[in-house]
C-alpha positions in Angstrom: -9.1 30.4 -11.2 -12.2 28.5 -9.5 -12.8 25.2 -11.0 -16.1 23.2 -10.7 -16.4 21.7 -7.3 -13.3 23.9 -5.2 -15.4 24.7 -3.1 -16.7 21.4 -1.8 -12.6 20.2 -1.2 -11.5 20.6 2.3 -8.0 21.9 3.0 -5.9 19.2 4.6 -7.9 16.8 2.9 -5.4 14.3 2.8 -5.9 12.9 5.7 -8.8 11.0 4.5 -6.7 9.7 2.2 -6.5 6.3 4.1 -6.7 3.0 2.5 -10.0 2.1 3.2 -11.0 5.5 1.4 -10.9 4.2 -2.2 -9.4 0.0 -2.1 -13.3 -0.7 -3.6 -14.6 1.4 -5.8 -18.2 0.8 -7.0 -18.9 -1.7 -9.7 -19.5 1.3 -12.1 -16.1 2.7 -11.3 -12.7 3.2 -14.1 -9.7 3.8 -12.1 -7.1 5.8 -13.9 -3.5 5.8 -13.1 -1.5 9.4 -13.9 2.1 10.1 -13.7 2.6 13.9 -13.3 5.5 16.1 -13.6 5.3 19.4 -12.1 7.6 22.4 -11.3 6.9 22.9 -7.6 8.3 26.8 -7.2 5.1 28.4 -7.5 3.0 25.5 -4.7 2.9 24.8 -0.6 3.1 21.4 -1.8 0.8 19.5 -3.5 -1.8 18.9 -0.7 -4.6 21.2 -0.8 -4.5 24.6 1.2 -6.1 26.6 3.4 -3.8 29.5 2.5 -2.1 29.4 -1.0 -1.9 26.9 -3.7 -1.1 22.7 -3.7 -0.7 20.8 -7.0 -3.3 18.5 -6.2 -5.9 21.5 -6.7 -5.1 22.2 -9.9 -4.7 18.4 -10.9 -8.7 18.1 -9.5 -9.9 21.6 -11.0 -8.4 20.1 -14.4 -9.9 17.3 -14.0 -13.2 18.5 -13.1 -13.4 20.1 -16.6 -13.1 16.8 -18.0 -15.5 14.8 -15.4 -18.6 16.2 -14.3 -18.1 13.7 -11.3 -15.5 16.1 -10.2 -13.2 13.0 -9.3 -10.7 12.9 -6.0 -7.2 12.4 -6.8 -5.1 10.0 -4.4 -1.1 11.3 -4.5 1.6 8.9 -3.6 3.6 11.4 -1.7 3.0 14.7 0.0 5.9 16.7 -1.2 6.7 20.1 0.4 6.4 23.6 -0.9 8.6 24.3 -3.3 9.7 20.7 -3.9 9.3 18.8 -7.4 8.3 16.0 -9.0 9.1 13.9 -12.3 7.0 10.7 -11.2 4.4 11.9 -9.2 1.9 9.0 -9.3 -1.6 9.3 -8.5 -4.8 7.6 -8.9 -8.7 8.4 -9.3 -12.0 7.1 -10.0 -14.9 8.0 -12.5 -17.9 6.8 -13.7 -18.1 3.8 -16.1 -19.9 5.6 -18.4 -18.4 8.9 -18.4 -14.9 7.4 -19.3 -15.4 7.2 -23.3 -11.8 8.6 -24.6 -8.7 6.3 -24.8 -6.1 6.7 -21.5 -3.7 8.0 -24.4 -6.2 10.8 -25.1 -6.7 11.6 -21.5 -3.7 12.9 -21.3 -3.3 15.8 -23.9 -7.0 16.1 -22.4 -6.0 17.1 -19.0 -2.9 18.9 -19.9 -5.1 21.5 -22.1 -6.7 22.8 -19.1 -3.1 22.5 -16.4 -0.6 25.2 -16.4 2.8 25.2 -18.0 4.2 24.4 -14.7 2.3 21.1 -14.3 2.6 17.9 -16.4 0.8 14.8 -16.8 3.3 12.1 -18.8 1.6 9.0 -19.0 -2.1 7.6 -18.6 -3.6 4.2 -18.2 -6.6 2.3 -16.8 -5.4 0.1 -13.6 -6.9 -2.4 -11.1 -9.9 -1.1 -9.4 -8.0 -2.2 -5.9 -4.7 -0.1 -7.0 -3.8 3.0 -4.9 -0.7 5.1 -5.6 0.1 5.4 -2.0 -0.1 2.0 0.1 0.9 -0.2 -3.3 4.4 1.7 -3.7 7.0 0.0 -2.5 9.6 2.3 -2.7 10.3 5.9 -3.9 13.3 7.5 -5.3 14.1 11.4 -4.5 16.7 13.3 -6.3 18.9 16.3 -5.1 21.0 18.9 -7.1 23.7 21.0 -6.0 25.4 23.4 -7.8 29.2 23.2 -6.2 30.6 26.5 -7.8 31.7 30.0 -6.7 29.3 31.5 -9.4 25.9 30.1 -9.1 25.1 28.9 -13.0 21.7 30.9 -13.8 19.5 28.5 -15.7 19.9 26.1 -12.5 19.0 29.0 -9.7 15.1 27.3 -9.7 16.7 23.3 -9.4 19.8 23.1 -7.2 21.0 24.8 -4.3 24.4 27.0 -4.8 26.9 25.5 -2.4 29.9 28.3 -3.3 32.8 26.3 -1.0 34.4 23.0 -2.3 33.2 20.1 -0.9 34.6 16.7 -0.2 33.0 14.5 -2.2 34.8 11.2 -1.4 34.1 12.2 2.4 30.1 12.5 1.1 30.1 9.2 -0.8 31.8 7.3 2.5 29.4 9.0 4.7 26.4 8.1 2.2 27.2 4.5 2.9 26.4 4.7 6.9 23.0 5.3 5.6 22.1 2.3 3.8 19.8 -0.4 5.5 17.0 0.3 8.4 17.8 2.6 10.8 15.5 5.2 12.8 16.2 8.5 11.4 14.5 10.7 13.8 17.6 12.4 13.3 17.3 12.9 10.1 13.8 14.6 10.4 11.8 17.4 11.4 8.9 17.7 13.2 5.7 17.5 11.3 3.4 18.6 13.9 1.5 15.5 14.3 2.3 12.1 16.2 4.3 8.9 14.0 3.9 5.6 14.9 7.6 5.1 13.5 10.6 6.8 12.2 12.0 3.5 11.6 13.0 3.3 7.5 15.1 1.2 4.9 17.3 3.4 2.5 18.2 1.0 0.0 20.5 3.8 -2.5 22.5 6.8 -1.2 24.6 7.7 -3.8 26.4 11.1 -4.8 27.0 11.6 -8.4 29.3 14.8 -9.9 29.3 15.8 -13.4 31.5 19.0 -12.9 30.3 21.3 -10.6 26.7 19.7 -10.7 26.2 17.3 -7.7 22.6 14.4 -7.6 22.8 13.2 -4.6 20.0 10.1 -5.3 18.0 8.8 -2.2 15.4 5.4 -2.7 14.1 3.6 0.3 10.6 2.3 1.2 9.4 5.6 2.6 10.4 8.9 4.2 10.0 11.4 7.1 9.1 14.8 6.6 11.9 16.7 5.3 14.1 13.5 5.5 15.7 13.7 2.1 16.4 17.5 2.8 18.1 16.9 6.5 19.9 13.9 4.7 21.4 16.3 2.3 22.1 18.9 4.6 24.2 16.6 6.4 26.2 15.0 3.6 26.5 18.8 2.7 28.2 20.0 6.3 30.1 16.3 5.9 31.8 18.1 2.7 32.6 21.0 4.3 34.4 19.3 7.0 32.3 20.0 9.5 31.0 16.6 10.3 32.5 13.2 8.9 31.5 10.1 8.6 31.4 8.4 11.8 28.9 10.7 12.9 26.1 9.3 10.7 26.4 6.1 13.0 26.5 8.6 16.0 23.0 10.3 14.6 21.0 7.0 13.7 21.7 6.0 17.5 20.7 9.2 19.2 17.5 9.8 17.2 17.7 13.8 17.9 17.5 16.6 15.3 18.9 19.1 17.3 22.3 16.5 16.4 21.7 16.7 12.6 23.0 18.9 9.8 21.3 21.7 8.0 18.1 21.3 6.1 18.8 21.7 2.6 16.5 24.4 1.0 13.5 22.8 -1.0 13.8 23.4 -4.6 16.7 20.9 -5.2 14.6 18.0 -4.4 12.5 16.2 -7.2 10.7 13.4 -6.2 12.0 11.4 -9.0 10.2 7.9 -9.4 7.4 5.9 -7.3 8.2 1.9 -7.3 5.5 -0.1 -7.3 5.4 -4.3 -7.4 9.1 -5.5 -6.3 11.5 -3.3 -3.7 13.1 0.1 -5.1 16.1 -1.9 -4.8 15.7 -3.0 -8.3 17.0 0.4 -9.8 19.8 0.3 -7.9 22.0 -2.3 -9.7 21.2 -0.8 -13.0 22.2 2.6 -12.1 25.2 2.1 -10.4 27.2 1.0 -12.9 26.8 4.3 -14.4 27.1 6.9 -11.4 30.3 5.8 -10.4 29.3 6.3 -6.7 29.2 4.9 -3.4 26.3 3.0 -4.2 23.7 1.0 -1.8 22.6 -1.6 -3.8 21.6 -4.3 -1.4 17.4 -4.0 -0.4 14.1 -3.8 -0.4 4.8 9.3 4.8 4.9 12.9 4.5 7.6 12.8 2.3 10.3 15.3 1.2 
């Protein structure tokens, strides 16, 4: 379906997506904050696409039935194809005088016109100066496995099937070597395009079980492309027994992929929460009490 104003979005868009693209909106301008949930199976992500579909199309097509202004929606993260998200947060800007309805109402608004598979949650009016991407502080990615010899059906979409045993207590000790700043070059793969750093702060690396269900829960002040999935992959091949934990310290100094594990297939990841104000360490303490985990609690972007 072609929504008003598709045609006028350019694929790969997101690279205008730069600070200076939306910090001052005009004096007639509402920014709106969103928080969207979405089921990432059927996307390439949720940039826009030259070839196929990205979440953030149907977010603006949506939108665009609402807002004759057809408004640009600024993501915190660029998650991968197939990849989730629970707290997606993004941002856009309208006209004073087109904004009339309450931010509660925005949201059943929206939703009428998104399909099943994509969720707005929560609505609010924010700071004109707010953008999702360069005021987080911190993001917090979530990872199931399913650690059985039968995969369990209803989780085939949300976890990857991992039929051998694993180690867990191995994964947990290897989780630790994680925490802190390292450069995880590592730990991800090439996007195609030239970083000024791989340099990043995990502040939480943690590796829950409830049965054969494994979340293994990731927060640090920003990620590589595919990071979370390498990271993983690696804690996966570290439960089979095929790496242990000494090597982490052996792959944060020798910043080479071709040394890391496995990339962990996409649709087990959920990009889980965006922090915004203090560090994403603030979660950390309150969670860990609960998981019963190796926990990082000390701290402080294609992502995914």
């Amino acid at each position: 379906m072609t929504g008003p104003g598709d045609s006028a979005r350019p694929a790969g868009s997101a690279k205008s997506d730069r600070r200076g693209a939306s910090r001052s909106p005009r004096p007639d301008a509402v920014r709106l904050k969103l928080v969207v949930a979405y089921d990432g199976a059927a996307y390439q992500g949720w940039q826009w696409q030259k070839i196929g579909l990205g979440v953030q199309q149907k977010l603006e097509e949506a939108l665009a039935r609402i807002f004759p202004s057809t408004p640009r929606v600024h993501g915190s993260s660029r998650t991968d194809t197939g990849v989730h998200a629970l707290g997606m947060v993004v941002h856009f800007d309208v006209p004073r005088p087109a904004f009339r309805m309450p931010a509660r109402k925005l949201v059943l608004a929206v939703n009428a016109w998104l399909p099943d598979d994509i969720r707005v949650l929560s609505a609010r009016r924010c700071r004109g100066d707010f953008h999702a991407r360069f005021d987080a502080t911190g993001k917090q990615y979530r990872y199931q496995v399913w650690n059985h010899a039968a995969m369990n059906p209803l989780r085939r979409t949300q976890a990857w099937h991992v039929p051998r045993r694993l180690d867990v207590t191995a994964m947990r000790t290897a989780a630790t070597r994680l925490l802190g700043a390292h450069d995880f070059a590592a730990f991800s793969s090439n996007p195609g395009y030239g970083r000024r750093s791989t340099r990043r702060t995990l502040t939480r690396v943690s590796v829950q079980r409830a049965g054969p269900l494994l979340t293994v829960i990731i927060e640090g002040d920003g990620f590589l492309y595919r990071m979370c999935r390498v990271i993983v992959g690696t804690l996966i091949e570290v439960g089979l027994h095929r790496l242990d934990a000494d090597d982490m310290m052996r792959l944060l100094t020798e910043p080479d992929r071709r040394l890391g594990g496995m990339t962990a297939p996409a649709h087990g990841l959920v990009l889980w929460k965006v922090f915004y104000g203090r560090p994403a360490a603030r979660s950390a303490k309150a969670e860990s009490s609960r998981d019963g985990s190796a926990d990082s609690s000390p701290l402080r972007d294609h992502d995914s």
